[in-house]
C-alpha positions, 0 to 999 in steps of 0.5 A: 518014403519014396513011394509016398513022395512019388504018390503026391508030386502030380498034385504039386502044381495045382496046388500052386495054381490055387495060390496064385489065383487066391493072390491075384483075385486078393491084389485085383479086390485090394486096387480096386479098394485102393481105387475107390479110396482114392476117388473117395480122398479126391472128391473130399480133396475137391469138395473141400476147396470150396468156401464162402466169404462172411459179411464184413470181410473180404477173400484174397486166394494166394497161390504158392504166395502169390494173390490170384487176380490184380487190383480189385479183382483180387478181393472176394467179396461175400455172397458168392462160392468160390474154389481154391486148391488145398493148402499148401498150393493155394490159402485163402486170407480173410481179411476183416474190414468191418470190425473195429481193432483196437491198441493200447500204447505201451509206453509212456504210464506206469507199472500197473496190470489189467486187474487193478484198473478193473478194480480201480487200484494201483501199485504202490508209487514208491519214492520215485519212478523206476524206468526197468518198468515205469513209463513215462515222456518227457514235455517241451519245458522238461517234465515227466508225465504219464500218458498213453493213447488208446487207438480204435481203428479198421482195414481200409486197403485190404489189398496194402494190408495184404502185401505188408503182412503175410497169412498166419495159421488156419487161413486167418489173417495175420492182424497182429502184425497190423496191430503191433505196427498201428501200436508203434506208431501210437507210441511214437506219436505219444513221445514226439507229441509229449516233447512238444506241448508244456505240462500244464497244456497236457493235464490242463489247459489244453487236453483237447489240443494234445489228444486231437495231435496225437491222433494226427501224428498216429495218422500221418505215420500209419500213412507213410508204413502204408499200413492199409488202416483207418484211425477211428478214434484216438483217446489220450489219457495223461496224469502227474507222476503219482510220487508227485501227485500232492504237488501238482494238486496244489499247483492246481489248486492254486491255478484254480484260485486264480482262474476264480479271481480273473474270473471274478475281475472280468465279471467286474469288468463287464459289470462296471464297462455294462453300466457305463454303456448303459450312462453313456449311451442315455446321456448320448440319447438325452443329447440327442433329443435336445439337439433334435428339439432345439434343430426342430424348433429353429427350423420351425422359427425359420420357416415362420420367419419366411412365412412372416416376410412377405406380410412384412414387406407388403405393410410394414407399419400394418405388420408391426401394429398386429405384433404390437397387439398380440405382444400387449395381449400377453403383456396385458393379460392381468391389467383390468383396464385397457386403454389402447389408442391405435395410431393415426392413418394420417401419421399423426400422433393422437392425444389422450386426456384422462380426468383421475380422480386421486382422492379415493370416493368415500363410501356412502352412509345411510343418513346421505344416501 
């Protein structure tokens, strides 16, 4: 046994050698696929960090939290490549500014679902409201009604948006947070709004009025929570409580005959004041003709009188003795026999005998011609 053990002990540190040599050759070929690796992982690490921005949106890189740039120059605009590093270090927030959002209000109408509305159905009303799940707002003279307001709206200040509501998964922007707070502010505007219109102006006579102040309540609190939005269109729906809906249809009905009588006693109204216009005005034009033909013909007989005068004063018997002629030719018109004897140049009056016969001739017969 000795001697065998003897025998291979002189080979002992070759085979050691052998062993080291096959471990570092296997540790040198491991490094350098380790190396490779991750040279590999830092151009996937690199490559990766570049991204575009999509028409309609705008880019804000934020390092450890913070936005890289100030003012405007913190927005990428789309068109252009950019580089960020990889989360966690740096995220990049989309912000879409282009598309229109849209809320519903969540208070203020009645218990129904998504299904019903697009089958045109409702839940049973019940004998009165249950305020657990029915909404509702109270008007200015002390009535319940159901309202809600559908909003439409777009990010406007991306960088206030930014500011107010923080990055969410995937590198998206958090548009729910924007949304819940465009929505708070749609109901408080329903609310605050509601308390000061009466019922009938909401439901009827002024619809128009409620929805255009409801807009500008939603305005003017998205305005001071520098929400960083622009309010699109802003529509109010508003209904009688359903358990009261036989009342107010006759209330409406009843509102309705009497808008019908006013109406028909305004027509009237302008018929009747029409037609004394009409007599009014042609017994002020006939008044108007007389006075302009009696004011023309007494200026015309004024104007001839003047024309007259200075014949007058130049021959005064002369004048008269013409007046006189023209007179009795119109007096005289029908008489067969005229006789006219002019007066005496000497003044003097002229006598005139006539030899009448007043027995009428007797008409001559054949035997005495």
């Amino acid at each position: 046994m000795s001697e065998h053990h003897n025998h291979d002990h002189p080979h002992a540190p070759e085979t050691q050698d052998a062993g080291s040599q096959a471990l570092a050759e296997a540790l040198r070929s491991s490094f350098v696929i380790v190396k490779i690796a991750m040279a590999a992982l830092v151009v996937i690490i690199f490559a990766a960090g570049f991204f575009t921005v999509n028409p309609g949106e705008k880019a804000v890189i934020l390092r450890f939290g913070k936005p890289l740039g100030d003012g405007p120059k913190m927005l990428l605009s789309a068109g252009k490549l950019y580089w960020s590093f990889p989360y966690p270090i740096d995220e990049v927030v989309r912000i879409p500014i282009s598309e229109i959002q849209k809320i519903t209000s969540s208070v203020g109408w009645y218990l129904t679902t998504p299904e019903m509305e697009l089958a045109g159905t409702e839940p049973p009303a019940g004998p009165s409201l249950n305020p657990a799940i029915d909404g509702y707002v109270l008007t200015a003279d002390r009535n319940i009604i159901h309202t809600r307001a559908t909003v439409s709206y777009h990010i406007d200040d991306p960088r206030t948006a930014i500011f107010n509501f923080a990055a969410g998964t995937n590198h998206q922007f958090n548009l729910g947070g924007i949304s819940n707070a465009v929505q708070d502010a749609a109901n408080n505007a329903l609310v605050a709004t509601a308390a000061r219109f009466k019922v009938d102006d909401i439901l009827t006579r002024d619809i128009a009025g409620f929805q255009d102040a409801v807009r500008a309540h939603v305005e003017e609190l998205v305005a001071q929570e520098k929400l960083g939005v622009v309010i699109d269109q802003c529509q109010v729906q508003s209904v009688a409580p359903r358990q009261l809906k036989e009342v107010f249809a006759a209330v409406t009905t009843a509102r309705q005959n009497r808008d019908k009588l006013i109406s028909e006693a305004l027509g009237e109204q302008n018929r009747i004041l029409s037609q004394a216009g009409a007599t009014a005005s042609s017994v002020t034009n006939a008044a108007e003709s007389a006075r302009t033909r009696f004011v023309t013909g007494i200026e015309s007989d004024a104007e001839a009188f003047k024309a007259l005068l200075p014949k007058y004063a130049g021959n005064p018997q002369l004048y008269a003795q013409l007046e006189l002629t023209k007179v009795m030719a119109e007096v005289l018109t029908n008489v067969q026999d005229k006789i006219f004897l002019p007066q005496r140049a000497d003044g003097k009056p002229r006598e005139l005998r006539l030899q009448l016969n007043r027995e009428p001739p007797q008409p001559k017969s054949a035997a005495n011609p």
